[in-house]
C-alpha positions in Angstrom: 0.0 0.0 0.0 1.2 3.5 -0.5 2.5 6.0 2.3 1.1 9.3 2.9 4.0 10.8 1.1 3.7 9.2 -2.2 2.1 11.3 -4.8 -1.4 10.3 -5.7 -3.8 11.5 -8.8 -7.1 13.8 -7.6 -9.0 12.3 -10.8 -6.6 14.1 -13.3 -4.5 16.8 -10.6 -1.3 15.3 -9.7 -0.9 15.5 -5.7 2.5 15.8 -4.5 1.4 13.5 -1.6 -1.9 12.5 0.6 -1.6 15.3 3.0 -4.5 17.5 3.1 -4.5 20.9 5.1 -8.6 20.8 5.9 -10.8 23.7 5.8 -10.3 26.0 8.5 -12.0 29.5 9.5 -9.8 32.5 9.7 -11.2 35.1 9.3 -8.9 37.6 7.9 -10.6 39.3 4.4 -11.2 42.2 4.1 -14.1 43.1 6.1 -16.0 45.7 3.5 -15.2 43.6 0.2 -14.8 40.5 1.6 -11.9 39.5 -0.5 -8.8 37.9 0.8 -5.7 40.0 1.2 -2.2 39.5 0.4 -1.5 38.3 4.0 -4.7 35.3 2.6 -2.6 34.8 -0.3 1.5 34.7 1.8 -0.5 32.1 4.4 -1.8 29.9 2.2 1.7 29.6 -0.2 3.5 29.0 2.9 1.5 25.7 3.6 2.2 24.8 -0.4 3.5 21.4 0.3 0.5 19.8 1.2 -0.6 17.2 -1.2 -3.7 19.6 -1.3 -5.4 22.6 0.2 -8.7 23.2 1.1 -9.3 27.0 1.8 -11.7 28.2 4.5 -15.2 28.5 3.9 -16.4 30.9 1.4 -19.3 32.2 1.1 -20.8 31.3 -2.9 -23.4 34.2 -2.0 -23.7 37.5 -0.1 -26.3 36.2 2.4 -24.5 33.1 3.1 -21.8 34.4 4.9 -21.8 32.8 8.9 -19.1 34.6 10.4 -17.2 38.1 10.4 -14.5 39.2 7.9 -14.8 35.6 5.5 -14.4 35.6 1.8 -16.9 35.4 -1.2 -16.7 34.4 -4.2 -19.5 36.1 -6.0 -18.0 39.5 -7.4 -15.1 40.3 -9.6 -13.0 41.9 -7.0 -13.4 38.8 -5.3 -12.2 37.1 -8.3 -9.3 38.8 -8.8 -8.2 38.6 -5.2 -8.6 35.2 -5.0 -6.4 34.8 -8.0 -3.7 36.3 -6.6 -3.7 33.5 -3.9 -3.8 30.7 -6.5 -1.2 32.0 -7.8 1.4 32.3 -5.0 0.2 28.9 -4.2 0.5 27.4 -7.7 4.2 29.1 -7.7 5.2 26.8 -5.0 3.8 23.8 -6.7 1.2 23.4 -4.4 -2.8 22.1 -5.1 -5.7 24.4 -4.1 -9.1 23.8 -4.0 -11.8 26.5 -2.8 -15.0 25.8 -0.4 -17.6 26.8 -1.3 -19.9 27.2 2.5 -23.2 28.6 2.4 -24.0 29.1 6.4 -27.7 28.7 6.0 -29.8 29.7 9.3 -26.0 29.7 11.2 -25.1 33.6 11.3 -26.5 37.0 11.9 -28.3 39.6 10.2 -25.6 42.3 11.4 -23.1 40.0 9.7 -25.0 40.8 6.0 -25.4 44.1 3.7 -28.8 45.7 3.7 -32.0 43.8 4.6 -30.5 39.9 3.7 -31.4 37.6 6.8 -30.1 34.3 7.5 -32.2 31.7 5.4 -32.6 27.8 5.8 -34.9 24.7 5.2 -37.5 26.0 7.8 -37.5 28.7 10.0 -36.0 26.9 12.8 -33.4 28.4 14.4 -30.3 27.0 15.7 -29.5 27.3 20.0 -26.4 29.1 20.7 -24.4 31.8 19.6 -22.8 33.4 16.8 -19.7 35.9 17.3 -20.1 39.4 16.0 -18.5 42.6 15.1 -20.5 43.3 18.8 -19.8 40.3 20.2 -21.6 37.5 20.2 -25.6 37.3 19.9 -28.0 34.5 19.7 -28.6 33.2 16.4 -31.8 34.2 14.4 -35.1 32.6 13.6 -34.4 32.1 9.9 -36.4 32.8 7.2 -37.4 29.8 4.9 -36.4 29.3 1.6 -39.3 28.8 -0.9 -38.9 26.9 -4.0 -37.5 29.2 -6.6 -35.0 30.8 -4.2 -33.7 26.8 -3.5 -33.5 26.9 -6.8 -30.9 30.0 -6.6 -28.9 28.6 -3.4 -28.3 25.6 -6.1 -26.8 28.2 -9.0 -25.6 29.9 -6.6 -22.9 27.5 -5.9 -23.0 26.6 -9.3 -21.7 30.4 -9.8 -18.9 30.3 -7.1 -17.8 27.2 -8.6 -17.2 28.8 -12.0 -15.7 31.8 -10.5 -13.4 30.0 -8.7 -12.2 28.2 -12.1 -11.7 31.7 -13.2 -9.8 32.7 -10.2 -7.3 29.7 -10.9 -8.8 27.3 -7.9 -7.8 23.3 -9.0 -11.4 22.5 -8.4 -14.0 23.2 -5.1 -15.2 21.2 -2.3 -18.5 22.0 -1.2 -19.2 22.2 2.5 -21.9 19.6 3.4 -21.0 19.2 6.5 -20.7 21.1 10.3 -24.6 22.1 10.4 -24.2 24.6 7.4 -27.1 25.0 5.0 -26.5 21.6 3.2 -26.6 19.5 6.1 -29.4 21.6 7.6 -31.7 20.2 4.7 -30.0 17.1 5.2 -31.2 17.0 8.8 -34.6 16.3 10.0 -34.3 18.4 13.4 -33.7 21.6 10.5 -35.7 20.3 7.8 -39.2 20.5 8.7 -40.5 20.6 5.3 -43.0 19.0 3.4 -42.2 19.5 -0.1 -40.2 17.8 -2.9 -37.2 19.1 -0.4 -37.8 17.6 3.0 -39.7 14.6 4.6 -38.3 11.5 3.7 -34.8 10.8 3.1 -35.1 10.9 -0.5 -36.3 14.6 -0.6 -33.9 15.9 2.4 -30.9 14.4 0.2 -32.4 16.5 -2.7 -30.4 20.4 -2.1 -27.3 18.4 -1.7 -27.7 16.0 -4.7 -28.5 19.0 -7.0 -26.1 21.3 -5.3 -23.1 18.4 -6.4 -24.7 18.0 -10.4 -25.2 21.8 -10.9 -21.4 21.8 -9.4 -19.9 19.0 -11.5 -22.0 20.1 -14.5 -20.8 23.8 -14.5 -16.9 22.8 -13.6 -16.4 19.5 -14.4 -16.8 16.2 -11.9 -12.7 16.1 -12.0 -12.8 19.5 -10.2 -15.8 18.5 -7.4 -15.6 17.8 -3.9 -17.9 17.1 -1.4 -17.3 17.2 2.6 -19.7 15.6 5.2 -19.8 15.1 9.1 -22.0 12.1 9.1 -24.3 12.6 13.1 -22.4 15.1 13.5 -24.0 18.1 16.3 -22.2 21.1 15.5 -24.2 24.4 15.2 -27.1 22.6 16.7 -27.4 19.8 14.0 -29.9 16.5 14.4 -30.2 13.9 12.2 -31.7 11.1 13.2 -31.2 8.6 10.1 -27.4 8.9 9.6 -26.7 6.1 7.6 -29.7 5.9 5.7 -29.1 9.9 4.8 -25.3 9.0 3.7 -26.0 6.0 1.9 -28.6 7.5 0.1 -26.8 10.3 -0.8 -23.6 8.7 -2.2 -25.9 6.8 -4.1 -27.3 9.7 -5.6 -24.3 11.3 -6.4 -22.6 8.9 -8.2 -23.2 9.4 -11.5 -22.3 12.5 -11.4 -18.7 11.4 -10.9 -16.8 13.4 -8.6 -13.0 13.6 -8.0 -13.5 12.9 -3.8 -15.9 12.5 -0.8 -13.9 14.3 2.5 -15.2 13.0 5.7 -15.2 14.8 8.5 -15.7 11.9 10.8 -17.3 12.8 14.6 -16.3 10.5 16.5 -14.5 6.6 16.7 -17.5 4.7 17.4 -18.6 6.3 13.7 -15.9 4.5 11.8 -17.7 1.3 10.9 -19.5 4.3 8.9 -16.7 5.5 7.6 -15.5 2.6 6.1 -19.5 1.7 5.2 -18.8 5.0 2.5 -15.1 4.5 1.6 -16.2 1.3 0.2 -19.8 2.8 -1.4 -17.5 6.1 -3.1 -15.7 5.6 -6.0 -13.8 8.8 -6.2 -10.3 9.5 -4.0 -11.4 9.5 0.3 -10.0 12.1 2.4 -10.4 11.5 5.8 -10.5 14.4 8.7 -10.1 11.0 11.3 -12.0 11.2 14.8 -8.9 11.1 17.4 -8.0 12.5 20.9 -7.0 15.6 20.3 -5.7 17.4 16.8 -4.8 15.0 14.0 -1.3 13.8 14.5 1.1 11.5 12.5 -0.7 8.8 14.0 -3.5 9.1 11.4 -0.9 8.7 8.6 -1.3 4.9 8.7 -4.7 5.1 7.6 -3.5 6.1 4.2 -1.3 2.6 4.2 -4.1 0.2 5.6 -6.1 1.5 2.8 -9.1 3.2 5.1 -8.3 6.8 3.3 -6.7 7.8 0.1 -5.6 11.3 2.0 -5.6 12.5 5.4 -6.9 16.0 6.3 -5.1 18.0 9.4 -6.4 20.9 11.0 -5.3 22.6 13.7 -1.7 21.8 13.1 -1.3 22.6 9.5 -2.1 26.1 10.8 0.9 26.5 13.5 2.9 24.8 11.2 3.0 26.2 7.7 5.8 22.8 6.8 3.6 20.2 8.1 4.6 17.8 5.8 8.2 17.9 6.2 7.5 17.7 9.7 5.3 14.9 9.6 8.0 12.8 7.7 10.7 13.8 10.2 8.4 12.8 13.4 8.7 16.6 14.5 9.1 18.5 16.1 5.6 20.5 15.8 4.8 24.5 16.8 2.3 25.0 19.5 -1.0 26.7 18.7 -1.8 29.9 19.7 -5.5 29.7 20.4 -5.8 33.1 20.9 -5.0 34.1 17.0 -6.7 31.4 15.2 -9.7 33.8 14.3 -9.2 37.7 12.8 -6.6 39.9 13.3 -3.2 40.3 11.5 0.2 38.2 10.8 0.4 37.5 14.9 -0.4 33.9 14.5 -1.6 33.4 11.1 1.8 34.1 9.0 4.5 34.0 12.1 4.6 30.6 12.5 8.4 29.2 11.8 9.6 26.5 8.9 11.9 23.9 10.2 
């Protein structure tokens, strides 16, 4: 079986190994454009030796932006921002895709421009908070998508996707997972509908199936992604027919073909699930493994037993911007500053030292 540092092909994109820096929130655009900045564009080259990057969420619409200061993908400023970290990335030989993360009901109006509100599946709202400009303040009561403006969430992403082609991305991952608005039609504690888009399994697995065709149609299947948290509770999340919903799903998706499934797995006792999908996906599997604490080297032996084609870390791709290396030479590792991981400048974002 092959190591995590043997190159592997992403359905046509030659990956200079099977280490994946996941999808992490930083919160560090530009706060009135929400484009990246050159800072977005130095932190992400830095961490160019992984065998392929997934950028933080971004928003594929205006009103689907969660959090403060996170980057779209919808205008041509954007565009042209976002090119300018593809290109410092692709200068170091490294992989990049974009994800595309519509928040759904998980956000706040004072986070959008003008009268857009957090939307969702029904107008149930998540409990807990969502941090602010203001600090933080309860999340909303969202309003409920009808049928035609589904219908625009789906080109919506469909959009971003094609913008982010444009911009120079490899390809996208869209964000299925962590309670955002594709897992909150997923869910049947969100999804209270009773329309061709909620109900039984077969209609709540509908946004996501069309989101992934109108995807792979616009971009190409070789360029598509998908990430999913199977029972995962995050941002207030309840499903109550996991496997059903995943097996479903991945049934529904594949002939549309796409280049990987990324699995956000929530905890150990869910692996018999993982491996339930690794075996129903056809595509590369990227695993984001359920262990103790942050993914460690530990998890690179699930690329040799043959559970996951790549291994996604999180937390310590972002303290240390030479993971790989680092990985291969057993350490040692930077410790996280907790206290930077979200907004401000190069304190704990672009600081962190190479071996």
């Amino acid at each position: 079986m092959p190591t995590a540092f043997d190159p592997v092909d992403l359905a046509g994109t030659r990956l200079a190994n099977r280490i994946a820096m996941a999808p992490m929130t930083r919160s560090r655009a530009d706060g009135a454009t929400r484009t990246p900045t050159p800072l977005v564009a130095e932190y992400y080259a830095q961490r160019a030796s992984a065998g392929l990057i997934v950028t933080e969420g971004v928003q594929p619409v205006p009103g689907g932006q969660g959090y403060p200061d996170t980057p779209g993908l919808h205008s041509r400023e954007q565009i042209a921002a976002w090119r300018e970290v593809t290109d410092a990335v692709h200068a170091r030989g490294g992989r990049i895709f974009a994800q595309l993360m519509h928040a759904g009901r998980i956000g706040h109006p004072d986070l959008l421009d003008g009268d857009l509100h957090p939307v969702g599946p029904s107008p149930v709202a998540a409990a807990g908070q969502v941090f602010t400009h203001e600090g933080p303040k309860d999340f909303v009561t969202p309003r409920a998508l009808t049928g035609a403006q589904v219908r625009e969430a789906i080109d919506g992403f469909a959009a971003a996707a094609r913008n982010a082609v444009e911009a120079g991305f490899d390809g996208v991952e869209i964000h299925g997972a962590n309670g955002y608005l594709i897992q909150q039609f997923l869910a049947s504690g969100s999804n209270h509908r009773t329309d061709e888009w909620g109900g039984p399994v077969e209609h709540r697995i509908r946004f996501a199936t069309e989101v992934v065709k109108a995807v792979a149609a616009e971009i190409g299947p070789e360029r598509t992604g998908l990430r999913v948290s199977p029972a995962g509770t995050v941002n207030d999340i309840a499903e109550t027919d996991t496997e059903e919903i995943y097996q479903a799903l991945l049934a529904a998706i594949e002939p549309a073909g796409i280049a990987y499934l990324h699995v956000l797995e929530t905890g150990p006792e869910r692996r018999p699930l993982t491996l339930d999908l690794r075996k129903r996906f056809a595509g590369a599997f990227v695993l984001n493994p359920a262990t103790e604490g942050p993914t460690g080297a530990e998890s690179l032996a699930l690329v040799e037993d043959g559970t996951a084609d790549l291994i996604a870390f999180g937390r310590l791709f972002i303290a240390n911007p030479d993971l790989p290396a680092r990985l291969r030479a057993g350490g040692p590792y930077n410790p996280l500053d907790e206290t930077t991981m979200y907004g401000g400048d190069h304190r704990g974002y672009t600081d962190y030292p190479a071996l």
